[in-house]
C-alpha positions in Angstrom: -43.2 98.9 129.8 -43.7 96.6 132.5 -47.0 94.2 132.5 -48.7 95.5 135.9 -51.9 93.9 136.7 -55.1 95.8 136.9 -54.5 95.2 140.9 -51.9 96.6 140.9 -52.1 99.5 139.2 -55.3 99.6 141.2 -52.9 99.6 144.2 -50.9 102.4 143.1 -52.8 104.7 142.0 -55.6 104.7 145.1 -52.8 103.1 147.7 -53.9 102.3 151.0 -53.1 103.5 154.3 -50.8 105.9 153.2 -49.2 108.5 155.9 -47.5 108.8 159.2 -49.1 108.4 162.4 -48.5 109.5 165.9 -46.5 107.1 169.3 -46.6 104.1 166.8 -45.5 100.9 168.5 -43.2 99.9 165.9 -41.5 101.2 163.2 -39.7 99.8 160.8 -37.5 101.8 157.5 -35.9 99.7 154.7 -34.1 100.9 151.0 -33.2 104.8 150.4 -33.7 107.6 148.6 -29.8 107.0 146.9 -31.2 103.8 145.8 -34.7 105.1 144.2 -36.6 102.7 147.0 -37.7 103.8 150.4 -40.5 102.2 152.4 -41.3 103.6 156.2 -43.7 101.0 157.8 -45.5 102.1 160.8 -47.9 100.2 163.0 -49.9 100.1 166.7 -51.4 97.2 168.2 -54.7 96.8 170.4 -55.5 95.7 173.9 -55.1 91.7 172.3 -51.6 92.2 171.0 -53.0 92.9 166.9 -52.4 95.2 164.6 -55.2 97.8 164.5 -53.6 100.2 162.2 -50.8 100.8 160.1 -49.6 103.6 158.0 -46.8 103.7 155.7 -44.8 105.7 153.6 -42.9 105.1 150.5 -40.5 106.5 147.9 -40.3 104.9 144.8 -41.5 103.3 141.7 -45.7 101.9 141.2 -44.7 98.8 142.5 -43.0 99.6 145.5 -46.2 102.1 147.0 -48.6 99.0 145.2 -46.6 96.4 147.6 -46.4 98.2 150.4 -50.5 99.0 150.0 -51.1 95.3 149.8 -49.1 94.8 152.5 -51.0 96.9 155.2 -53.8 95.1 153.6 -53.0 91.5 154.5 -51.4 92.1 158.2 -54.1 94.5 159.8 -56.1 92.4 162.1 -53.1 90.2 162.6 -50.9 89.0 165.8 -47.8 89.6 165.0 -46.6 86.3 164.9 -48.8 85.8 162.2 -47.7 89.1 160.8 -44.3 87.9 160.5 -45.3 84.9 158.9 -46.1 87.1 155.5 -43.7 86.6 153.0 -42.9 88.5 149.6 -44.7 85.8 147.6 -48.1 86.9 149.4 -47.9 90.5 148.8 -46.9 89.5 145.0 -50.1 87.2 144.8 -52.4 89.6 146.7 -51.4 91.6 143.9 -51.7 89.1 141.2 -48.5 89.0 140.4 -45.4 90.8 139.8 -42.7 91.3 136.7 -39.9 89.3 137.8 -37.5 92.5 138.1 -39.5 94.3 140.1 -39.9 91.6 142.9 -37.6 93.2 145.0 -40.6 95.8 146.0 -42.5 92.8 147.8 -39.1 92.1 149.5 -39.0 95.5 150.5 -42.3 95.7 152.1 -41.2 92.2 154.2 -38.0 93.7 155.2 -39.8 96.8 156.6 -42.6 94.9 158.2 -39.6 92.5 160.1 -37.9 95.5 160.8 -41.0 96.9 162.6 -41.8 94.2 164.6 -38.2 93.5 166.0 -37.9 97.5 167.0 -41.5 96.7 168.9 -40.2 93.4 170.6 -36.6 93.7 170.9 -36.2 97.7 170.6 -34.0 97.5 167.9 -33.6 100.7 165.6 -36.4 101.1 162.8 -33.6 101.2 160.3 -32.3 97.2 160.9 -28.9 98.0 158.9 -27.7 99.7 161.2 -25.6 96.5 162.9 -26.2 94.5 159.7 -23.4 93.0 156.9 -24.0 95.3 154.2 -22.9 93.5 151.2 -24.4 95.5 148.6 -22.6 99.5 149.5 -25.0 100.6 145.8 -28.1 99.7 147.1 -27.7 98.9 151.1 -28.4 95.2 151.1 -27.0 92.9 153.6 -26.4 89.5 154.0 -29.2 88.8 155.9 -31.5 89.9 153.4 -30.0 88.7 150.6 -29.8 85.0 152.4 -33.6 85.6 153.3 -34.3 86.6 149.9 -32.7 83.1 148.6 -34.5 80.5 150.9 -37.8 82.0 150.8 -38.1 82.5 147.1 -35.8 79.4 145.9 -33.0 82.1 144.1 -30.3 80.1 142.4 -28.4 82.9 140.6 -27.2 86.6 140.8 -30.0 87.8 138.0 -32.4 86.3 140.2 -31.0 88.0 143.7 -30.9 91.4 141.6 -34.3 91.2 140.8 -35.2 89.7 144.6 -33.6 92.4 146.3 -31.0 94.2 143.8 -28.4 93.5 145.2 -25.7 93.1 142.6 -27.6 95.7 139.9 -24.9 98.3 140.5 -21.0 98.3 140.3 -20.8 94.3 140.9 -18.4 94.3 143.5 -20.3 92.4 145.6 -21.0 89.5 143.4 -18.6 87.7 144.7 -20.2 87.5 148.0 -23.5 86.6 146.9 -22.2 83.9 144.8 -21.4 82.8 148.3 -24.3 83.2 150.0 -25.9 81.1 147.2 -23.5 78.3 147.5 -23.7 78.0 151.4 -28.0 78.4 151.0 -27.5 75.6 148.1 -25.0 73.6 150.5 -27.6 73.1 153.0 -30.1 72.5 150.5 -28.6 69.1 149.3 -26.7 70.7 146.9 -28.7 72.8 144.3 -26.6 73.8 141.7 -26.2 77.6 141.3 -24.3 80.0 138.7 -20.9 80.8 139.6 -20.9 83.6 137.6 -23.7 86.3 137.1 -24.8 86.7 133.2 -23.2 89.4 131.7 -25.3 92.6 131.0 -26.1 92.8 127.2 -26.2 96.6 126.5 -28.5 97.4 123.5 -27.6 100.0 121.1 -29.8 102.3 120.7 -30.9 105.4 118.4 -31.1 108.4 119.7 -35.0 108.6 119.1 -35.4 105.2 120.9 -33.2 106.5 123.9 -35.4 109.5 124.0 -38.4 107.3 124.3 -37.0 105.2 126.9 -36.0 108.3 129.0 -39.4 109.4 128.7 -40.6 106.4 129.5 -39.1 106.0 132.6 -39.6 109.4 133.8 -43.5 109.0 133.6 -43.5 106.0 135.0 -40.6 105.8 137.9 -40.0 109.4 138.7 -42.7 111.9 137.9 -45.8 110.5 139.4 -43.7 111.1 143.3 -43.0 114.5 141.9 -46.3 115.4 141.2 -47.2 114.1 144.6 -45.6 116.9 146.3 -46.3 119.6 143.6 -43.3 119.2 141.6 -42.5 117.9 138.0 -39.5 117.6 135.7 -39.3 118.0 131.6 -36.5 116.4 128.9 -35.2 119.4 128.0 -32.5 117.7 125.5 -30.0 114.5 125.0 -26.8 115.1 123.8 -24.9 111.8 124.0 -25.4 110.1 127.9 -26.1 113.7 129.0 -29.7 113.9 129.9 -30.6 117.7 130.2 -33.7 117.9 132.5 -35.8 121.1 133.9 -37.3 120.6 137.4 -40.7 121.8 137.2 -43.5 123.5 140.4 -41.6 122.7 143.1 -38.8 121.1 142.6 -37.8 123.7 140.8 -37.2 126.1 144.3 -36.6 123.4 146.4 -32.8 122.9 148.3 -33.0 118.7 148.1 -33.2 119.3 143.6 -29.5 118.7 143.4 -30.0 115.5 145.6 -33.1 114.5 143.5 -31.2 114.9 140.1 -28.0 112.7 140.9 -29.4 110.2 143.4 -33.2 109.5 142.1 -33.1 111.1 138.7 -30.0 109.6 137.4 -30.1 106.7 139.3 -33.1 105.3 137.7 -32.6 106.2 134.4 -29.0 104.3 134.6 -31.3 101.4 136.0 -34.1 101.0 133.2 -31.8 103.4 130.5 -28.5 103.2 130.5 -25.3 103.0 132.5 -23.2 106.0 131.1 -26.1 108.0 131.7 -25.4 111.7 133.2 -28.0 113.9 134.0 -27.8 118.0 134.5 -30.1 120.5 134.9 -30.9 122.7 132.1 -29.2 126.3 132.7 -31.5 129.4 133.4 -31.1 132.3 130.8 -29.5 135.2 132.0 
């Protein structure tokens, strides 16, 4: 389990400013549902040019809606020029801190809140990939994050961008590239001396008891509670090897987007925090 602070859980479970609202000024939209990590950042300003509200929404793990809550928190009131001064390491403090790997929620909420401005100043569309360098395809990263990710927070190796902005978490084509970008940022740094090659991922054997627990785990904790949010639920049904057997529960369990949910949310954070063979189906109604 991860070591959340009492602000943070505090965060998540009664997040603030949560919703849509109506002609917003700007808009920005960073991550996706294929990635597990979606954040929607809305806000309008007043007669003096400051943020009088903002509303966002958000798809993902505690502290992803926890980081975007604390972010609305420390830019209402603001100008946006010292909105867009905010960086990741404020939203992490505001929150007292959070676990290393899951400091790419903080990023998130920056990247939306940039993303927002620019489509209020300079019209640009609220998803900022759209003309971006994508260099992570698993999780839609681009350079420019990744780059912004590196100076802001001092990164100096490929575990530390994955847990920044995870970018390189997935099929590790793109490592490479972000060994790169960390060369050229250390380059102009005088020189700091980065890993040219990411540490290998040490997969634990497991029993089938502990990989039970671990599914569990991660189901209460990463998927379930933005089920329940809309009514629905999903049980472990069984394991049989790296195939997960789940029933989607309320409803998720009539709803069209359950195949979507199961491969692209479901599975995807389970080979995250689980395993990489990992395959999940749905358990088969009796006929």
């Amino acid at each position: 389990m991860w070591d959340y602070t009492d602000k943070t859980m505090e965060h998540f479970h009664n997040p603030r400013n949560v919703g849509t609202m109506e002609n917003p000024d700007g808009v920005g939209e960073v991550g996706s549902l294929a990635c597990g990590d979606a954040l929607r950042l809305m806000f309008k300003l007043d007669e003096d040019g400051k943020i009088k509200d903002v509303k966002f929404q958000t798809f993902g793990c505690g502290s992803a809606i926890a980081s975007s809550s604390a972010l609305t928190e420390l830019i209402m009131g603001k100008s946006l020029e010292e909105a867009r001064k905010v960086t990741n390491q404020e939203i992490a403090d505001f929150l007292g801190g959070l676990p290393e790997q899951k400091m790419h929620c903080s990023v998130m909420g920056r990247d939306a809140l940039l993303a927002a401005i620019d489509n209020y100043q300079k019209g640009t569309p609220a998803d900022k990939k759209v003309d971006s360098n994508v260099v992570c395809n698993c999780f839609g990263v681009s350079e420019q994050e990744i780059e912004r990710a590196v100076r802001e927070n001092g990164l100096v190796s490929i575990e530390e961008v994955t847990n920044y902005t995870k970018a390189g978490g997935g099929c590790a084509n793109c490592h490479d590239d972000i060994t790169k970008i960390l060369g050229r940022v250390a380059r102009e740094a005088n020189g700091v001396e980065i890993l040219s090659k990411p540490p290998s991922k040490k997969k634990k054997r497991m029993t089938n008891i502990q990989k039970i627990q671990l599914i569990q785990e991660t189901l209460e904790r990463e998927i379930r509670p933005s089920l329940k949010k809309d009514g629905g639920d999903i049980e472990l049904v069984d394991l049989d090897g790296d195939t997960v057997v789940v029933s989607m529960r309320g409803t998720c369990s009539r709803c069209k987007m359950a195949e979507f949910t199961l491969s692209d949310v479901v599975e995807a954070k389970l080979r995250e925090f689980v395993s990489d063979d990992i395959r999940v189906v749905e358990e088969e109604e009796e006929s």
